[in-house]
PDB file with SEQRES, HELIX, SHEET and CRYST1 records, atoms N, CA, C and O in Angstrom:
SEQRES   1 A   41  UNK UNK UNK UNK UNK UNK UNK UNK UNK UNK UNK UNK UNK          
SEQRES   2 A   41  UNK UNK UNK UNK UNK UNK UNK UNK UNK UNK UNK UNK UNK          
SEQRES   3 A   41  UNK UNK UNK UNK UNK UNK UNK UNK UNK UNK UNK UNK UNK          
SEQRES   4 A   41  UNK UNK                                                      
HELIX    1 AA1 UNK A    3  UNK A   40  1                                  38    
CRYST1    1.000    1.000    1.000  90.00  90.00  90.00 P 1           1          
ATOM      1  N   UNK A   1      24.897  13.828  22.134  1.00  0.00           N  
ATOM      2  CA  UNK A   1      23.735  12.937  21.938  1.00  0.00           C  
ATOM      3  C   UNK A   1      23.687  12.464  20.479  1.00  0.00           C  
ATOM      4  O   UNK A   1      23.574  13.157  19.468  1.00  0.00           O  
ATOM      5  N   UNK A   2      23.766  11.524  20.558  1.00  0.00           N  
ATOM      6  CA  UNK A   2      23.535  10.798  18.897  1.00  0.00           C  
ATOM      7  C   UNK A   2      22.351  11.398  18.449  1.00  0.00           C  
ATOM      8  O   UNK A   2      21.578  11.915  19.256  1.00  0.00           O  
ATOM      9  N   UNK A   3      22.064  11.377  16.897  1.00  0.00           N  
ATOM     10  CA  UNK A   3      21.078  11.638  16.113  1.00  0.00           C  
ATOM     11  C   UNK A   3      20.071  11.146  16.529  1.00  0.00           C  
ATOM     12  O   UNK A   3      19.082  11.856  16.710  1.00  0.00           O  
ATOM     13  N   UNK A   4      20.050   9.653  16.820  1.00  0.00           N  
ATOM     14  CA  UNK A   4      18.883   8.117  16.642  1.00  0.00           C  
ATOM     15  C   UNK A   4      18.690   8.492  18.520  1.00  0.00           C  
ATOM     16  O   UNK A   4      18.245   7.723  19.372  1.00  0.00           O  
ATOM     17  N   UNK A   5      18.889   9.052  18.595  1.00  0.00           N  
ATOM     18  CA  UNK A   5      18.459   9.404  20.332  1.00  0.00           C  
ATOM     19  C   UNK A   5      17.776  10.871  19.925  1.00  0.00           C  
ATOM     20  O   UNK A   5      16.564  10.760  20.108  1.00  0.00           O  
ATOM     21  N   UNK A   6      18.056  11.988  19.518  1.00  0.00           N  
ATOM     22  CA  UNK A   6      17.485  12.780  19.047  1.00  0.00           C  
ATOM     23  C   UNK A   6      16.228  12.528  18.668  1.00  0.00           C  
ATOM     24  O   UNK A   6      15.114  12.826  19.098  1.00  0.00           O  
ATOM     25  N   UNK A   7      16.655  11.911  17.761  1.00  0.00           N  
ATOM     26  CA  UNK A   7      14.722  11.560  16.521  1.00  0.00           C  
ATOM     27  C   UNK A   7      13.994  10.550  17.866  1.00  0.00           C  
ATOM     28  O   UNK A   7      12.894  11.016  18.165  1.00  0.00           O  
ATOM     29  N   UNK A   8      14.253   9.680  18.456  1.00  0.00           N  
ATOM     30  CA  UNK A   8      13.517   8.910  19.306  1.00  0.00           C  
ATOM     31  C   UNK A   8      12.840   9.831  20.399  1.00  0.00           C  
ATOM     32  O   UNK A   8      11.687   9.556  20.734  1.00  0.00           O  
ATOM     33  N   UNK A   9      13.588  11.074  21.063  1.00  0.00           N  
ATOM     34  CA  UNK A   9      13.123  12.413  21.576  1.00  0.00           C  
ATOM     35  C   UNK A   9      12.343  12.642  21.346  1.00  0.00           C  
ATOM     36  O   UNK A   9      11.391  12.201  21.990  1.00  0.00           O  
ATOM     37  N   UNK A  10      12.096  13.677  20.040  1.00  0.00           N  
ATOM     38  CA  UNK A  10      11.245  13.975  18.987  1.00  0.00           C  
ATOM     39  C   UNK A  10      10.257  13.184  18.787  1.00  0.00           C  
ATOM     40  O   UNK A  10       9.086  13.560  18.838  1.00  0.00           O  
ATOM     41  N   UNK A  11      10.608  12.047  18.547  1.00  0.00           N  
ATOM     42  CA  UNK A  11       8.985  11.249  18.198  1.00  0.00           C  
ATOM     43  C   UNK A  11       8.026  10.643  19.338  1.00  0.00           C  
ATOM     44  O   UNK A  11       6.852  10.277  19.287  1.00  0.00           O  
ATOM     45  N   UNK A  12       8.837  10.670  20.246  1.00  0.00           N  
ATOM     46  CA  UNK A  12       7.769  10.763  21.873  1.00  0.00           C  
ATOM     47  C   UNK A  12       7.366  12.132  22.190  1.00  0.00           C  
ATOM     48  O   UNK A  12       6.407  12.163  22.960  1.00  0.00           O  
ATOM     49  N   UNK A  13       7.648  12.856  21.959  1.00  0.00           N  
ATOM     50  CA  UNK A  13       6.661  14.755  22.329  1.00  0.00           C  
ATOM     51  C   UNK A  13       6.041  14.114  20.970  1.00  0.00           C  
ATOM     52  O   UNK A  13       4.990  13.496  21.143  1.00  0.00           O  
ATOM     53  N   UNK A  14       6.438  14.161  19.922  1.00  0.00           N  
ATOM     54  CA  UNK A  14       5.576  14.400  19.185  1.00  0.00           C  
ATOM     55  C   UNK A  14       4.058  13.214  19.205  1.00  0.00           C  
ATOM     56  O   UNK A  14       2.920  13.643  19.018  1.00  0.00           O  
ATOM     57  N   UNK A  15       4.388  11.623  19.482  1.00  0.00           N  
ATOM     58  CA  UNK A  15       3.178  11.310  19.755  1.00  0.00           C  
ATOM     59  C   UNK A  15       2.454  11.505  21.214  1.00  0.00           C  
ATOM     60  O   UNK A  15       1.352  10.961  21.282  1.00  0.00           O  
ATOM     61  N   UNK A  16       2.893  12.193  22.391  1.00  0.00           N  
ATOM     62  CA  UNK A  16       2.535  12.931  23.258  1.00  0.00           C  
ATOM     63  C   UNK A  16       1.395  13.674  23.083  1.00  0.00           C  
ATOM     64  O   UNK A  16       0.247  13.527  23.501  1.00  0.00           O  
ATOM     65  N   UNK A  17       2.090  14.766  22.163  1.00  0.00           N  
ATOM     66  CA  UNK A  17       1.372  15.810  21.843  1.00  0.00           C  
ATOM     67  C   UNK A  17       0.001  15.104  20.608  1.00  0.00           C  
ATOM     68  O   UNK A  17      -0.889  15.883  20.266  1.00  0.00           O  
ATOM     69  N   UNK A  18      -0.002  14.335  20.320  1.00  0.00           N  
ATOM     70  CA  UNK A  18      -0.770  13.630  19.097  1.00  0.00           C  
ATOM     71  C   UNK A  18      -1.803  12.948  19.972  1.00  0.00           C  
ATOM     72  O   UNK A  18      -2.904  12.756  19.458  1.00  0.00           O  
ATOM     73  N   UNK A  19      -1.553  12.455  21.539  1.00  0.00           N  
ATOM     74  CA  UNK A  19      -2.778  11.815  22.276  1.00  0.00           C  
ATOM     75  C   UNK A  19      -3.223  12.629  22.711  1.00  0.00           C  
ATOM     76  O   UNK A  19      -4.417  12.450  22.950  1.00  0.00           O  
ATOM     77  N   UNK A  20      -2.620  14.087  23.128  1.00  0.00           N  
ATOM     78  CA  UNK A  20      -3.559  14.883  23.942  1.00  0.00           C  
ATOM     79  C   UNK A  20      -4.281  15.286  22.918  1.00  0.00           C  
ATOM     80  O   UNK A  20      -5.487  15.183  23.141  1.00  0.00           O  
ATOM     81  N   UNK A  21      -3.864  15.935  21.317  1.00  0.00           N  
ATOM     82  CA  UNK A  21      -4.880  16.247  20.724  1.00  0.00           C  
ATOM     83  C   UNK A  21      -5.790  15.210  20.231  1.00  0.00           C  
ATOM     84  O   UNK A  21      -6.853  15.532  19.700  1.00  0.00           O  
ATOM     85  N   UNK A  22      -5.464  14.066  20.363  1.00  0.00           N  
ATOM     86  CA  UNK A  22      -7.090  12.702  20.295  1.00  0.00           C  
ATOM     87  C   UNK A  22      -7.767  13.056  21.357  1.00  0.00           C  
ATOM     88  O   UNK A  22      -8.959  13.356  21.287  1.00  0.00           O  
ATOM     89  N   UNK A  23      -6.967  13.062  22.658  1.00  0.00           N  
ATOM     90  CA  UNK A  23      -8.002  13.108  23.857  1.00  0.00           C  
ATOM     91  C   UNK A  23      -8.771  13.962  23.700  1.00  0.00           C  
ATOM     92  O   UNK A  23      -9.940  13.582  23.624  1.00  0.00           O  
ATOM     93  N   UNK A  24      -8.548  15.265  23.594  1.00  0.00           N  
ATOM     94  CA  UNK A  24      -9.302  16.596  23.591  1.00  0.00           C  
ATOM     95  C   UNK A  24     -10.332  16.347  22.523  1.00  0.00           C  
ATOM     96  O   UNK A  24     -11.509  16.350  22.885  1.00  0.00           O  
ATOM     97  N   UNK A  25     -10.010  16.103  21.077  1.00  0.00           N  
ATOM     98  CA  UNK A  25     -11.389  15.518  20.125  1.00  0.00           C  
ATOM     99  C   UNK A  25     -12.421  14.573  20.788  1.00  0.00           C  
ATOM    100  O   UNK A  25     -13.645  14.705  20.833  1.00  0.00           O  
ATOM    101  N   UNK A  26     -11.372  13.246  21.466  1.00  0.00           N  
ATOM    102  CA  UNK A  26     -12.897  13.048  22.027  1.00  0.00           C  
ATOM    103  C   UNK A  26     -13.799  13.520  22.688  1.00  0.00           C  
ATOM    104  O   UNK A  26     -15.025  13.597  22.602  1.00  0.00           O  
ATOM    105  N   UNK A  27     -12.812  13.918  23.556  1.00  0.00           N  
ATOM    106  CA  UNK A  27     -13.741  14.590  24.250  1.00  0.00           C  
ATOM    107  C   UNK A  27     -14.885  15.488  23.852  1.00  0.00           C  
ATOM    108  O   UNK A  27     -15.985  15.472  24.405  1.00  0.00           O  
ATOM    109  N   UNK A  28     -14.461  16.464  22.607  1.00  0.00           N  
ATOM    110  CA  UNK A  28     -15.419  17.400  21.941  1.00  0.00           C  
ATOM    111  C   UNK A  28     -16.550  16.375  21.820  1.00  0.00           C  
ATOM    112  O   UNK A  28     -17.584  16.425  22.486  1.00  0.00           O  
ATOM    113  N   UNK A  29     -16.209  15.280  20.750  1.00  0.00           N  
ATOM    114  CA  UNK A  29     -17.320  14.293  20.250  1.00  0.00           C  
ATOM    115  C   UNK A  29     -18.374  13.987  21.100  1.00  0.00           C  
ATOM    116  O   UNK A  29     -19.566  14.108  20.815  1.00  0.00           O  
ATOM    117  N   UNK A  30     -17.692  13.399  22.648  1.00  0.00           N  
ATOM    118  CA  UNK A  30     -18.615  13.235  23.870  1.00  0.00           C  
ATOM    119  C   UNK A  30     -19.489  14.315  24.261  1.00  0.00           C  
ATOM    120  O   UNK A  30     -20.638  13.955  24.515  1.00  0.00           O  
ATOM    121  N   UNK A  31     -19.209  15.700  24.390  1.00  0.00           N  
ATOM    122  CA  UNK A  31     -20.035  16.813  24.320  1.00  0.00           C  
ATOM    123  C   UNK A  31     -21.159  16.928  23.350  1.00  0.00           C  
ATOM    124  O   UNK A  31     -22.350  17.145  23.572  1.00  0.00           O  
ATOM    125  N   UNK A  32     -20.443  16.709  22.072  1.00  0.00           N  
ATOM    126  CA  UNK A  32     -21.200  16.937  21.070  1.00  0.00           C  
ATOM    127  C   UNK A  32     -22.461  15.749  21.078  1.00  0.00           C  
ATOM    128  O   UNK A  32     -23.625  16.122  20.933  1.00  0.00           O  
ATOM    129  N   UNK A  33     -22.113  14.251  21.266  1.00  0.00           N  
ATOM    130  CA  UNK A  33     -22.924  13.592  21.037  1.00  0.00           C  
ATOM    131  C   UNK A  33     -23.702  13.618  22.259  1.00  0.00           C  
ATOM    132  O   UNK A  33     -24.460  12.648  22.256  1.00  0.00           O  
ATOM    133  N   UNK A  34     -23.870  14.540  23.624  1.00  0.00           N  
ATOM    134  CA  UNK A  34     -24.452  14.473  24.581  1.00  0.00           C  
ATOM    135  C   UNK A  34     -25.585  15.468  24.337  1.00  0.00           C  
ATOM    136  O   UNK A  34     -26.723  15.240  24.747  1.00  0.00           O  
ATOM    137  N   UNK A  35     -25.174  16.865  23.487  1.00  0.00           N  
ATOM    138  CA  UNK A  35     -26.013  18.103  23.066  1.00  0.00           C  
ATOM    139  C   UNK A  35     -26.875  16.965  22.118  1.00  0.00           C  
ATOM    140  O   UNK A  35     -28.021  16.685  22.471  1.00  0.00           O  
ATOM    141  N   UNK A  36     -26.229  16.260  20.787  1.00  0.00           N  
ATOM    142  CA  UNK A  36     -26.985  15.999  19.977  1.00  0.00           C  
ATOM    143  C   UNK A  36     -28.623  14.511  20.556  1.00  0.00           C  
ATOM    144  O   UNK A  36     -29.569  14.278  19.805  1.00  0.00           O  
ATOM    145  N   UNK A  37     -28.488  14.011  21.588  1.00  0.00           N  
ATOM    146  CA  UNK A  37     -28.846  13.241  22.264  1.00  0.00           C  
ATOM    147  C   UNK A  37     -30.063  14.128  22.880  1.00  0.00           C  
ATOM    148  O   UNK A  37     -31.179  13.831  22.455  1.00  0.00           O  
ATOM    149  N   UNK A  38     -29.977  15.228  23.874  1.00  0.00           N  
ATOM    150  CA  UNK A  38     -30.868  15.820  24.311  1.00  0.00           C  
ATOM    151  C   UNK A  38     -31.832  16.914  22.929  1.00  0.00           C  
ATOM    152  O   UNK A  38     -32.915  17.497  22.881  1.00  0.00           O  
ATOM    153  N   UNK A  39     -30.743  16.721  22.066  1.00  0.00           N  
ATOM    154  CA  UNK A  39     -32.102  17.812  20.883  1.00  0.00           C  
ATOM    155  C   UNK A  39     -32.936  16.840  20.386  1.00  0.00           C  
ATOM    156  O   UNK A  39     -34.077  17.152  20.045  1.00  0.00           O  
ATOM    157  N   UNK A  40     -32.460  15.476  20.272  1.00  0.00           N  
ATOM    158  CA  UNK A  40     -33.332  14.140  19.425  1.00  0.00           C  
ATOM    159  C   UNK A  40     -34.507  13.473  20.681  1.00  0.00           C  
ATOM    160  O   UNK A  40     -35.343  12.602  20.443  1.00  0.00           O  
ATOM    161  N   UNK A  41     -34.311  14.068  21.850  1.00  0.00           N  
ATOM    162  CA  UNK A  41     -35.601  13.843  22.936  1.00  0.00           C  
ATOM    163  C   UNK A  41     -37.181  14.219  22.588  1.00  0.00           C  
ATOM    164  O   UNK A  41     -38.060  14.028  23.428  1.00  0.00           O  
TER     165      UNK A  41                                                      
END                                                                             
């Protein structure tokens, strides 16, 4: 396997792994701004 196939590997897991950890933050945020929503009632 060439190098430039290697690194192209690598940099798809790696932005893979970079959306699931966005997804998962938002998600926190959505929690968070749902708690912070019902304390400001």
């Amino acid at each position: 396997m060439p190098k430039n196939e290697l690194t192209t590997l690598s940099w798809q897991l790696f932005q893979e792994e970079m959306l699931q950890k966005l997804q998962s933050c938002q998600q926190q945020i959505k929690e968070l701004d749902v708690r912070h929503a019902h304390i400001n009632q």
